[in-house]
SEKOL-798409 format. One record per residue: x, y, z of N, C-alpha, C in turn; residue in three letters. Coordinates in steps of 0.02 Angstrom, whole numbers, plus 50000, padded with zeros to 5 digits. Example, Ala and Ser with C-alpha at 12.3 -4.5 7.8 and 13.67 -1.06 7.14 Angstrom:
! SEKOL-798409
REC     nX     nY     nZ    caX    caY    caZ     cX     cY     cZ  residu
REC  50660  49716  50390  50615  49775  50390  50660  49835  50390     Ala
REC  50642  49888  50354  50684  49947  50357  50645  50002  50394     Ser
END
This chain:
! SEKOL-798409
REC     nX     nY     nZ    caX    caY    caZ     cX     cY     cZ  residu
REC  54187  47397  55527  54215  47371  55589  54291  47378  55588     Unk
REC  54317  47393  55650  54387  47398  55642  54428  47328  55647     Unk
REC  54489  47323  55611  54516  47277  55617  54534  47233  55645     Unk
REC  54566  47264  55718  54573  47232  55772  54521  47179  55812     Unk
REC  54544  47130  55821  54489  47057  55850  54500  47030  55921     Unk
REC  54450  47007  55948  54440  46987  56005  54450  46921  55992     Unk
REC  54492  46864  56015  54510  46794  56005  54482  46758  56055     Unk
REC  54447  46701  56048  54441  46671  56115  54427  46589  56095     Unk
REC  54449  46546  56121  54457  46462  56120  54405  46445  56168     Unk
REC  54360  46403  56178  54318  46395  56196  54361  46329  56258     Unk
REC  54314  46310  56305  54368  46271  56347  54362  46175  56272     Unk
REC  54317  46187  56249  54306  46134  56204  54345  46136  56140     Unk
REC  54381  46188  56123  54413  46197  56069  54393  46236  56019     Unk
REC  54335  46263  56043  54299  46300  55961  54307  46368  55964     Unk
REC  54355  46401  55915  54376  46482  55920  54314  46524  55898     Unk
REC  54327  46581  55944  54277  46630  55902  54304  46691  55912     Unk
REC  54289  46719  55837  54313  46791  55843  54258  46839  55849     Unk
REC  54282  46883  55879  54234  46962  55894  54264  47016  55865     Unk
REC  54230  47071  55853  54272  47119  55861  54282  47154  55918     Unk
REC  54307  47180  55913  54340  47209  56001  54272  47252  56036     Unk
REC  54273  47232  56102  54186  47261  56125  54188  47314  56116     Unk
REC  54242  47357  56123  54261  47452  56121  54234  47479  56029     Unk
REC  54218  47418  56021  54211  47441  55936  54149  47419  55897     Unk
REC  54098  47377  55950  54024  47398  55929  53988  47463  55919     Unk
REC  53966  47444  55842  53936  47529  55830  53881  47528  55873     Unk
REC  53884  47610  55894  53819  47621  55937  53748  47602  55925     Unk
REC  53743  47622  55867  53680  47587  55843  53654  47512  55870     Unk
REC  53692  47482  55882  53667  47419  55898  53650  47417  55969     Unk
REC  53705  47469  55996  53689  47478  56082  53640  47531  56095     Unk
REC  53627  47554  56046  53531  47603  56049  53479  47566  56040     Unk
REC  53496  47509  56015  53430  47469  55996  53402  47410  56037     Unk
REC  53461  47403  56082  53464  47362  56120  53462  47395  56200     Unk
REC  53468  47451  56219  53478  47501  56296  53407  47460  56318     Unk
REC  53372  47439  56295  53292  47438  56350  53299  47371  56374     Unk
REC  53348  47316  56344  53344  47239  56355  53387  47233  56419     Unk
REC  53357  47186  56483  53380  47164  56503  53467  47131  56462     Unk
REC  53518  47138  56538  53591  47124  56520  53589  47063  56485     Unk
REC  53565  47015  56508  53563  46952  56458  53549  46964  56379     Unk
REC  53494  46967  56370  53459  46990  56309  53486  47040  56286     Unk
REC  53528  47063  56300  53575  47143  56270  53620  47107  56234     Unk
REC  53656  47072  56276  53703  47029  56273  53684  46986  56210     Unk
REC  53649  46932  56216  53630  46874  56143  53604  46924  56082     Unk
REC  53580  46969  56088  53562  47017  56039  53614  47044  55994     Unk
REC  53664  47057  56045  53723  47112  56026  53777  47040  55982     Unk
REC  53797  47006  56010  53829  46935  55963  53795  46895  55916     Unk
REC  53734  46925  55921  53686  46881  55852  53696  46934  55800     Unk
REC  53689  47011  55810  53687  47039  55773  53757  47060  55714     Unk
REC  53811  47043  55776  53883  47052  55757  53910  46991  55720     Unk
REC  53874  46932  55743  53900  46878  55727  53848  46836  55678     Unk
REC  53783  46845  55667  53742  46810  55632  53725  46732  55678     Unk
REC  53646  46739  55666  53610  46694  55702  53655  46622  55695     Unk
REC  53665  46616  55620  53693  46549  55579  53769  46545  55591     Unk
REC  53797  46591  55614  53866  46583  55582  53895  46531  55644     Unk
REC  53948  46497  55635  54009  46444  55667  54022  46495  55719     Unk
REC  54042  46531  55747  54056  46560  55805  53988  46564  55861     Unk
REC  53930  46590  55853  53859  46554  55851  53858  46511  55887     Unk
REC  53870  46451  55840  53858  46386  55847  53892  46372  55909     Unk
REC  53971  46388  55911  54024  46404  55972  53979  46414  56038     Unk
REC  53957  46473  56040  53942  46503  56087  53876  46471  56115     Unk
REC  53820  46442  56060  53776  46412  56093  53797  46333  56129     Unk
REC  53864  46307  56138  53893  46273  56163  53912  46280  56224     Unk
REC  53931  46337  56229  53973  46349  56310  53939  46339  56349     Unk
REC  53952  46305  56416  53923  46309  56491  53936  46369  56504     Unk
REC  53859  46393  56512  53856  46441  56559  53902  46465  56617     Unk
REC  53930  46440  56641  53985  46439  56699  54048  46502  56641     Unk
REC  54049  46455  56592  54102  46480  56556  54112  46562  56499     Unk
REC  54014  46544  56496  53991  46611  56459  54002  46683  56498     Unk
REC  53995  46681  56555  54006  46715  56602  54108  46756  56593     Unk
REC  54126  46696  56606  54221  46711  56604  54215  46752  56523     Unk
REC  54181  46714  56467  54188  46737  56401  54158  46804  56398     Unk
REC  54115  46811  56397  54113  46893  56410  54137  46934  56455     Unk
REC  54169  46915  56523  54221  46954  56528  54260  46985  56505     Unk
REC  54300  46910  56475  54364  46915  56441  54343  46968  56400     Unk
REC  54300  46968  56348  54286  47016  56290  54291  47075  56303     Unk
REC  54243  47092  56383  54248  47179  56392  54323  47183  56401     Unk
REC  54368  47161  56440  54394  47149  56491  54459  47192  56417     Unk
REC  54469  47141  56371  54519  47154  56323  54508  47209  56296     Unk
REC  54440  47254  56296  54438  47308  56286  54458  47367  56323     Unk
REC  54474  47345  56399  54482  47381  56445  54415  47416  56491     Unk
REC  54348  47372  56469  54274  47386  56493  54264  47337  56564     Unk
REC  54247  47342  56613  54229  47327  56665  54140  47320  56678     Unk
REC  54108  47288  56654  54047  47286  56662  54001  47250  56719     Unk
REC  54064  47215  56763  54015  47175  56812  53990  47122  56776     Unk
REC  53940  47085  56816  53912  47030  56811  53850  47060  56752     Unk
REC  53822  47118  56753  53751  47120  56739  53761  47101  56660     Unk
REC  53812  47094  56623  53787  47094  56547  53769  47024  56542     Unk
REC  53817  46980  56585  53806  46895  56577  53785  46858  56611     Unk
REC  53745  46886  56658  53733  46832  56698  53638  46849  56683     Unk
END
């Protein structure tokens, strides 16, 4: 994975790092092309991030309202425009 990280504070305080969306190996986005955007989506941060791990835990916290802005933000810092379909 490349160095560079995706930062994000949760509106509750809990950070999580990514790596930058531009820098998921494909492989994970081949294994995942048939899943509905949602399910692409929880697939693709479980796999990057581990079912168990504290960022995880983060994310299974957020209001929905907010999960939405958070994956934005993520493509968004990559310079990816994906619309609504990955998160909603």
């Amino acid at each position: 994975m490349a160095l560079e990280k995706f930062h994000y504070e949760t509106k509750a305080g809990d950070k999580i790092v990514l790596p930058k969306f531009d820098t998921i190996p494909t492989g994970i986005l081949r294994r995942t092309r048939n899943m509905n955007g949602q399910d692409q989506m929880f697939a693709v941060l479980e796999t990057l991030l581990g079912d168990d791990s504290k960022e995880m835990a983060a994310i299974d916290l957020i209001p929905s309202g907010e999960l939405k802005g958070f994956i934005a933000d993520w493509q968004k810092d990559a310079g990816i425009d994906m619309g609504e379909s990955s998160a909603s």
